[in-house]
VOVOKOL-542744 format. One record per residue (C-alpha): x, y, z; residue number from 1. Coordinates in Angstrom, 3 decimals, padded with zeros to 6 digits. Layout:
BEGIN
kefi xx->X, yy->Y, zz->Z, n->NUM $
...
END
This chain:
BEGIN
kefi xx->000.000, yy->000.000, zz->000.000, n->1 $
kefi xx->001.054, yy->003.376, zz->-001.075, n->2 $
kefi xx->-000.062, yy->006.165, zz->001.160, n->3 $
kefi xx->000.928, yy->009.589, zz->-000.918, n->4 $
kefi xx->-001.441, yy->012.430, zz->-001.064, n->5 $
kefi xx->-002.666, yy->013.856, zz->-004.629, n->6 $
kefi xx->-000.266, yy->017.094, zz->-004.216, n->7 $
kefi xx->002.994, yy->015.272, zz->-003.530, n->8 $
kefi xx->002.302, yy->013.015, zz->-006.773, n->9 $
kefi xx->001.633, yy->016.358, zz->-008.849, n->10 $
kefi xx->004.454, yy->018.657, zz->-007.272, n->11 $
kefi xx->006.319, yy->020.435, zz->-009.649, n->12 $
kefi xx->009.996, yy->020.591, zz->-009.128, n->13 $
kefi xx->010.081, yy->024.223, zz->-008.566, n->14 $
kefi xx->006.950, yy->024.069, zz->-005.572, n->15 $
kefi xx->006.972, yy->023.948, zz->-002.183, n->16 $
kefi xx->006.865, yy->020.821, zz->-000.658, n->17 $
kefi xx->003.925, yy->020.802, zz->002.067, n->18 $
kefi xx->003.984, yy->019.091, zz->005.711, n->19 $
kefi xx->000.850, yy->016.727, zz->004.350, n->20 $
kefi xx->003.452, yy->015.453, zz->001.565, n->21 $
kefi xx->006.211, yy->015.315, zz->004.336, n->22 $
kefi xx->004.423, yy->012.989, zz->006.363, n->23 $
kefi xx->003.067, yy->010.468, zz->003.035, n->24 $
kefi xx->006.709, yy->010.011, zz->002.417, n->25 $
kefi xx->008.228, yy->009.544, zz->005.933, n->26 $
kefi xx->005.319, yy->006.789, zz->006.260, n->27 $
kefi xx->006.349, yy->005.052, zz->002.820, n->28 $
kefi xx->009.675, yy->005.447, zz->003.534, n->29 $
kefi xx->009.267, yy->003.841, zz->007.085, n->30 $
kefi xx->006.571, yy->001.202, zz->005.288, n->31 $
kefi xx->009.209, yy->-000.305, zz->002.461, n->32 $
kefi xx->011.860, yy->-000.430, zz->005.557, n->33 $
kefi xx->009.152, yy->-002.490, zz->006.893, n->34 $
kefi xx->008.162, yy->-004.764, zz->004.544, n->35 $
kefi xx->012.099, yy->-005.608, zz->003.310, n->36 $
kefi xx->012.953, yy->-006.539, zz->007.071, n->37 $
kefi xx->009.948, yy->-008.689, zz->007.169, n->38 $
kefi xx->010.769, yy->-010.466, zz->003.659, n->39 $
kefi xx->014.527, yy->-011.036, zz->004.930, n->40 $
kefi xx->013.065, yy->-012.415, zz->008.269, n->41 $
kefi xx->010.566, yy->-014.619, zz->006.279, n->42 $
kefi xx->013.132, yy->-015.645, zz->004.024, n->43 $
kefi xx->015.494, yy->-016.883, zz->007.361, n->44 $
kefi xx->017.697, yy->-014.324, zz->006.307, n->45 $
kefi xx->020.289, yy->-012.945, zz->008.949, n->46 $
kefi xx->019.889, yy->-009.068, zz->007.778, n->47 $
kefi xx->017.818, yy->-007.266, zz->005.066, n->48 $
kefi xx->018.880, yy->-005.880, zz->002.188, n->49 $
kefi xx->020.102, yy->-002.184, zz->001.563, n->50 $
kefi xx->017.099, yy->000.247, zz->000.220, n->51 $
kefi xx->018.208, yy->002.237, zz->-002.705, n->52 $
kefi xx->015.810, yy->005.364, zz->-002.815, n->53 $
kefi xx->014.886, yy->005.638, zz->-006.627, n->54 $
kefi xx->014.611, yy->009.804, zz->-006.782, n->55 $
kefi xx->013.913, yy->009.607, zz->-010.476, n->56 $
kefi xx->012.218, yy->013.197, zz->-011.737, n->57 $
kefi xx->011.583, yy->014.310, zz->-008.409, n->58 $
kefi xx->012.347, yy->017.856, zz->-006.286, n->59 $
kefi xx->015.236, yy->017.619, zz->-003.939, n->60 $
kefi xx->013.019, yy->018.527, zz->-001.430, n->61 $
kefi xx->011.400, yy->015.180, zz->-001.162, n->62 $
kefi xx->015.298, yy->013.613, zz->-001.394, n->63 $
kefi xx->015.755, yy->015.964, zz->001.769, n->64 $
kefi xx->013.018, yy->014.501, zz->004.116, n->65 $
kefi xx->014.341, yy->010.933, zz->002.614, n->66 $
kefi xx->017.500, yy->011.666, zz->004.156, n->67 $
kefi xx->016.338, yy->013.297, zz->007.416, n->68 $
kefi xx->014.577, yy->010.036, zz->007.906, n->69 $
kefi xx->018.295, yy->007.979, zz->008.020, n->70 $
kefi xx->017.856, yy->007.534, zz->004.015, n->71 $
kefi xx->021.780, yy->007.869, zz->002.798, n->72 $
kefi xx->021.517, yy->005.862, zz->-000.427, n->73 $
kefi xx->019.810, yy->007.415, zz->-003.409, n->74 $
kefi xx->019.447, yy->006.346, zz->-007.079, n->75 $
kefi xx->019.183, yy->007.900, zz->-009.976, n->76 $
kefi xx->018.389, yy->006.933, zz->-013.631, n->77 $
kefi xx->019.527, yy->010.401, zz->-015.819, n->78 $
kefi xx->023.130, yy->011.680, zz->-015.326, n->79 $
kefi xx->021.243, yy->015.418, zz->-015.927, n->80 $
kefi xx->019.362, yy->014.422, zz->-012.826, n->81 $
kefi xx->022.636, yy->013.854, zz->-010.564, n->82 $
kefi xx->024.382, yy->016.772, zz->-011.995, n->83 $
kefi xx->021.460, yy->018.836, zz->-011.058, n->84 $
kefi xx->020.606, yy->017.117, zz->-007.631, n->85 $
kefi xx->024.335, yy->015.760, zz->-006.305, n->86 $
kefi xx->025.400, yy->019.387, zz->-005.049, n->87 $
kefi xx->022.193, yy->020.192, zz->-003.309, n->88 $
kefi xx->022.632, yy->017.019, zz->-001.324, n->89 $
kefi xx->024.941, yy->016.318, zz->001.682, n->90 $
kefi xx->028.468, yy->015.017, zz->001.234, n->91 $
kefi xx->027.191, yy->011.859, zz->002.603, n->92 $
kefi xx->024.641, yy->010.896, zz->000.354, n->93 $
kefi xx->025.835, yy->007.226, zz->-001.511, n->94 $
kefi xx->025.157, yy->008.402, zz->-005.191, n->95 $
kefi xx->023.880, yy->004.736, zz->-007.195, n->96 $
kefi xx->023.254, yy->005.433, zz->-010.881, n->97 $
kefi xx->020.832, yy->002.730, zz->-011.772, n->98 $
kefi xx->019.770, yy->004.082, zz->-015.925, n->99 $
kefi xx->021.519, yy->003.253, zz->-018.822, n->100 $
kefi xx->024.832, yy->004.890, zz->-018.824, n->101 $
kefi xx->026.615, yy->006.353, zz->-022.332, n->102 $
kefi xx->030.755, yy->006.194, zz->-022.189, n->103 $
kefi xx->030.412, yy->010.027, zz->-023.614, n->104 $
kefi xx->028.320, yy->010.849, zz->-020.163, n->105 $
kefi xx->030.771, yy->009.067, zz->-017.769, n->106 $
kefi xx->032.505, yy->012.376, zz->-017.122, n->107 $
kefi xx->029.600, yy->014.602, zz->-016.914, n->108 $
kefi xx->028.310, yy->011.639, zz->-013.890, n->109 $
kefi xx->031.933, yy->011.470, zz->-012.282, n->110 $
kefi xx->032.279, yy->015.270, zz->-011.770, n->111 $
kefi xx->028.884, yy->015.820, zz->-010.915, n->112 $
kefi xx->028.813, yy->013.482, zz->-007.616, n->113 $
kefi xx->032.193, yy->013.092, zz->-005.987, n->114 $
kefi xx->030.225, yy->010.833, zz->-003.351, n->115 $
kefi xx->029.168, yy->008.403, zz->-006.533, n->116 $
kefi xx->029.253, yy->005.052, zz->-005.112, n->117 $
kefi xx->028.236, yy->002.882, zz->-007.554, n->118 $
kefi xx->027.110, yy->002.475, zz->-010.839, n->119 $
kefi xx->024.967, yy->-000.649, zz->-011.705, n->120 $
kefi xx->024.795, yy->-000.706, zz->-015.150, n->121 $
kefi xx->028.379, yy->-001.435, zz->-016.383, n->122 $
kefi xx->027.685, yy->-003.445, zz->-019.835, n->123 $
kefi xx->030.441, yy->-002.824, zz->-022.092, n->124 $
kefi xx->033.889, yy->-002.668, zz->-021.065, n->125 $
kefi xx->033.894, yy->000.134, zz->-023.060, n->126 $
kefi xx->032.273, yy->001.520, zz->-020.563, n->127 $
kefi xx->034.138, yy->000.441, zz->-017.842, n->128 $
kefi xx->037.488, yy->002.172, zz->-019.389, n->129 $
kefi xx->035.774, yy->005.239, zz->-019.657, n->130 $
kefi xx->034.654, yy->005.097, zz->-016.109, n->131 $
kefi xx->038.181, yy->003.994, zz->-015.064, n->132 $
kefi xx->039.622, yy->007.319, zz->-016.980, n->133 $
kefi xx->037.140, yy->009.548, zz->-015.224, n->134 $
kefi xx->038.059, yy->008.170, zz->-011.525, n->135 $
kefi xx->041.644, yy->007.887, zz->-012.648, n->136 $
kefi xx->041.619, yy->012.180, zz->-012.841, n->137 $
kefi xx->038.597, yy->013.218, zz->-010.874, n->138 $
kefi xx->039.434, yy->010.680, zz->-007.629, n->139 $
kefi xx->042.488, yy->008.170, zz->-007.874, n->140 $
kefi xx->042.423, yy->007.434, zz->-004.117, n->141 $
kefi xx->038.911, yy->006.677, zz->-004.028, n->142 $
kefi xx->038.102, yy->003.803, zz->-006.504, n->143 $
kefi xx->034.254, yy->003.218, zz->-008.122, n->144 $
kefi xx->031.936, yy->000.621, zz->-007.189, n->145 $
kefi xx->030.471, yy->-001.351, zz->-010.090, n->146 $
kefi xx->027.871, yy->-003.755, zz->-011.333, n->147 $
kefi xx->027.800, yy->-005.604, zz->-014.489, n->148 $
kefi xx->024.156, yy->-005.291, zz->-015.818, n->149 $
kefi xx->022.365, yy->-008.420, zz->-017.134, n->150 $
kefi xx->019.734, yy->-008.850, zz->-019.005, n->151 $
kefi xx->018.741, yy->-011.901, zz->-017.523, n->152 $
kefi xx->014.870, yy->-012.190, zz->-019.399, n->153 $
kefi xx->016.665, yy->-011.286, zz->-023.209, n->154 $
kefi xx->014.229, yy->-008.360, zz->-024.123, n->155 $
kefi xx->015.523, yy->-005.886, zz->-026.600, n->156 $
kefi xx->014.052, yy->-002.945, zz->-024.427, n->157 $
kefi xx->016.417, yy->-003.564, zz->-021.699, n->158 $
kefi xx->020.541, yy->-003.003, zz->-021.483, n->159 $
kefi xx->022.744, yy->-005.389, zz->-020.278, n->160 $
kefi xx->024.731, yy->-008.594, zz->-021.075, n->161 $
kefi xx->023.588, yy->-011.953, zz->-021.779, n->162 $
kefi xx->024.090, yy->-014.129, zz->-018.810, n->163 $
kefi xx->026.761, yy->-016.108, zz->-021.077, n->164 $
kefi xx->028.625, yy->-012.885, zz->-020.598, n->165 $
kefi xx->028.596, yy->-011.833, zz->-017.986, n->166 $
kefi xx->031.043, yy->-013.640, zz->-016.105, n->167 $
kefi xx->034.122, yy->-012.666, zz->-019.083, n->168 $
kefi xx->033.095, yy->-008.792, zz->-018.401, n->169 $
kefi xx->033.444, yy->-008.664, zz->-014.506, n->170 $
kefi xx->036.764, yy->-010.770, zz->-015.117, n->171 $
kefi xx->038.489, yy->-008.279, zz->-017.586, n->172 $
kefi xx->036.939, yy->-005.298, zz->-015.915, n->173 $
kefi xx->038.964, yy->-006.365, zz->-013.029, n->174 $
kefi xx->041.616, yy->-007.166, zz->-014.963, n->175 $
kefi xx->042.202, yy->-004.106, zz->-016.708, n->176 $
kefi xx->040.250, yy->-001.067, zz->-014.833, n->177 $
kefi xx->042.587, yy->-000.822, zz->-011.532, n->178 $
kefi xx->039.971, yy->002.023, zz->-010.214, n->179 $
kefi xx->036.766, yy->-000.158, zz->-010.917, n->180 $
kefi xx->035.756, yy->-002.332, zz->-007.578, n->181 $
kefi xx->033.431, yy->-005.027, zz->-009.062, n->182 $
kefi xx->031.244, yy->-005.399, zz->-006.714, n->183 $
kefi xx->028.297, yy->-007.617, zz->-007.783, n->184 $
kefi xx->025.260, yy->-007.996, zz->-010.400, n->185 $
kefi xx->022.369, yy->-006.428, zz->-011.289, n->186 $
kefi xx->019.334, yy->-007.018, zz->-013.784, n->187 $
kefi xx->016.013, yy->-005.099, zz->-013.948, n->188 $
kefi xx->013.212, yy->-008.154, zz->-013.443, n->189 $
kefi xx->010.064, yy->-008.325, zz->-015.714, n->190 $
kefi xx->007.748, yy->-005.619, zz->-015.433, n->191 $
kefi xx->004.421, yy->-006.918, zz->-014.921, n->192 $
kefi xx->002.591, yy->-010.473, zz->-014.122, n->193 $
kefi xx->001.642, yy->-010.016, zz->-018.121, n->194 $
kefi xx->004.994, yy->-010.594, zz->-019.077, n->195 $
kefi xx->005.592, yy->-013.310, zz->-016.361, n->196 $
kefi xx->007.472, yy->-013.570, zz->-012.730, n->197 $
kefi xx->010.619, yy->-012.181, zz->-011.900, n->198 $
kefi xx->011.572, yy->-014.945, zz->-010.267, n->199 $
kefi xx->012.803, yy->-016.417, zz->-012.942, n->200 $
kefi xx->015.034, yy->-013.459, zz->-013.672, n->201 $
kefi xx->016.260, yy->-013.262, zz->-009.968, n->202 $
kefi xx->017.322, yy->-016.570, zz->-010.149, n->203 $
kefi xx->018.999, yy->-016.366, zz->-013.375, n->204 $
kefi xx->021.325, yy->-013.635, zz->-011.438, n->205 $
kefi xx->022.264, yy->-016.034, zz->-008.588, n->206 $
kefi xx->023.288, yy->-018.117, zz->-011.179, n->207 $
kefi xx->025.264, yy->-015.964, zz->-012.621, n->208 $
kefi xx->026.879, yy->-014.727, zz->-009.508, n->209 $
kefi xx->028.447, yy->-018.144, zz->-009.338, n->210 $
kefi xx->030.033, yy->-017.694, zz->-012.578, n->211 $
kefi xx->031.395, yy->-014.290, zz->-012.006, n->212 $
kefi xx->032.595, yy->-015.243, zz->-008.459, n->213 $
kefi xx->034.510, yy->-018.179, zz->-009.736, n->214 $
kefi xx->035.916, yy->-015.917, zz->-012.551, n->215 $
kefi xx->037.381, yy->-013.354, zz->-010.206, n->216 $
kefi xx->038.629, yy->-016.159, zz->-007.976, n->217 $
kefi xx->036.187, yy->-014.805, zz->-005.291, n->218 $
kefi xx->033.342, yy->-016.279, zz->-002.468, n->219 $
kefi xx->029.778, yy->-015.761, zz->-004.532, n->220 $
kefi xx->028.089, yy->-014.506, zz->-001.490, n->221 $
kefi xx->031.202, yy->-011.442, zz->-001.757, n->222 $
kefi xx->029.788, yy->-010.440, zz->-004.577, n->223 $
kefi xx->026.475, yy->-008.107, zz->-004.582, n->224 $
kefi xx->022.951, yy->-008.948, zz->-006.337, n->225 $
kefi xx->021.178, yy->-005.438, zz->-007.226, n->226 $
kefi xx->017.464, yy->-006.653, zz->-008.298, n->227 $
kefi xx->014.190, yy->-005.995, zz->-007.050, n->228 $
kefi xx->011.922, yy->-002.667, zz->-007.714, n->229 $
kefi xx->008.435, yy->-001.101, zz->-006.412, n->230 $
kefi xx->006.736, yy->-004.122, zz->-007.874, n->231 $
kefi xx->009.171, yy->-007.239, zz->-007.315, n->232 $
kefi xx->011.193, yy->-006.168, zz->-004.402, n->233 $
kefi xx->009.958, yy->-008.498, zz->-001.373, n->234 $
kefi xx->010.086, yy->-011.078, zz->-004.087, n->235 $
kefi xx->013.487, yy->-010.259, zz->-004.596, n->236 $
kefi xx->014.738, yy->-010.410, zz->-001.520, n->237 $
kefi xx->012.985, yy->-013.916, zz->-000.892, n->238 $
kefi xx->015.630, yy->-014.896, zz->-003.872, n->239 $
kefi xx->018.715, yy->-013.390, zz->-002.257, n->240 $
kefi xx->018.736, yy->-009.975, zz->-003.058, n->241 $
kefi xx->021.494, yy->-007.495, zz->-000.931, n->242 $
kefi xx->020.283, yy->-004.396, zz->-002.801, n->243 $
kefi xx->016.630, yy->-003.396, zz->-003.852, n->244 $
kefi xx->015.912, yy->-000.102, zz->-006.111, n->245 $
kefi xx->012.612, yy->001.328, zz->-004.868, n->246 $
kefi xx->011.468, yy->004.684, zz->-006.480, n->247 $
kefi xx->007.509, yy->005.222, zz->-006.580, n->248 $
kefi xx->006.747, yy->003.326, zz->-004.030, n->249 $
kefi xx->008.313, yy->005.581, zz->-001.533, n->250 $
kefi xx->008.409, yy->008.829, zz->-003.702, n->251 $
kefi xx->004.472, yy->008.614, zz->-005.286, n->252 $
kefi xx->003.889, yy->007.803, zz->-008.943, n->253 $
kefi xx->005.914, yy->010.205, zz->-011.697, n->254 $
kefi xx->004.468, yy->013.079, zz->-012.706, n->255 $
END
């Protein structure tokens, strides 16, 4: 259940954000805690997962009462949406980029947020070496968290590598980006019971954990699973997930 009152859904970035939309957020922000620390507990699971904040196209105000309420780790889809959001933020905010990231964008994300923490979407080593260039000059003592994306359900629509893949990309983004921590998986699950359950996908990344784990010569359970949105996420966790990416759920539906 979403409890978010009409204004705070229709808000315009520029308004005022009012005590009424305050309070919808603190209690869906308080409600998701919730439900991820029963789904770990259900699941026999010693700890829940971390809550990424999904902030997608809304004010900073609402990223502000997030973070007053203990929230530190925010993600974001559009690098145009960190540039504009990162400085207005407190140095301790964990930046996650979550979208689809261009090589020709990694510098506009890298100098944007010098708290970045970790982007999810790594699927092209390409990618990976442009990311490494931008940390080697912007923040050499401080290396980048990664993901390689998956795309464990094969749709067009979505980025990623095939699961085939994915093992051979963490391995020679290791190899060859010094700066680049590799520091688990992610996939986006299928959107809607029309298209089928996530589970399927979930599982697919565990699976694939395996196989990048033993290709960096590292313990699996080392190695991070990023999966589970506003829709899937309790579902997620159930399947092992140690990061979940909830945006509407907690923010209200985008305008």
């Amino acid at each position: 259940k979403v409890y978010i009152t009409q204004s705070m859904a229709e808000t315009p970035a520029q308004s005022v954000i009012g005590e009424g939309d305050a309070a919808a957020l603190a209690y869906n922000l308080e409600s998701v805690r919730a439900r991820i620390a029963a789904a770990a507990t259900a699941a026999g699971r010693p700890s829940p997962p971390s809550l990424v904040a999904v902030s997608k196209t809304k004010p900073v105000e609402l990223l502000r009462i997030a973070y007053d309420r203990g929230q530190r780790d925010f993600g974001e889809n559009y690098v145009q949406e960190v540039v504009a959001k990162a400085p207005q933020m407190p140095a301790d905010v964990r930046w996650h980029f979550i979208g689809h990231l261009q090589s020709n964008k990694a510098k506009d994300l890298v100098a944007a947020a010098p708290n970045l923490f970790c982007v999810h979407t790594v699927d092209s080593l390409k990618l990976a070496q442009e990311l490494q260039k931008r940390i080697a000059a912007a923040r050499p003592d401080n290396p980048l968290a990664i993901m390689v994306q998956v795309n464990t359900s094969a749709e067009a629509s979505k980025s990623g590598v095939a699961p085939a893949d994915c093992a051979a990309l963490a391995a020679e983004v290791a190899r060859s980006c010094p700066l680049l921590r590799v520091c688990g998986l992610m996939c986006i699950g299928k959107y809607s019971a029309d298209e089928g359950s996530a589970l399927s996908d979930f599982e697919a990344l565990v699976q694939c954990r395996a196989r990048a784990a033993e290709a960096l010569g590292v313990d699996a359970a080392s190695l991070e699973l990023s999966m589970g949105m506003s829709h899937d996420f309790e579902q997620a966790v159930a399947a092992g997930a140690t990061a979940v990416r909830v945006g509407s759920t907690i923010f209200g539906r985008r305008g």
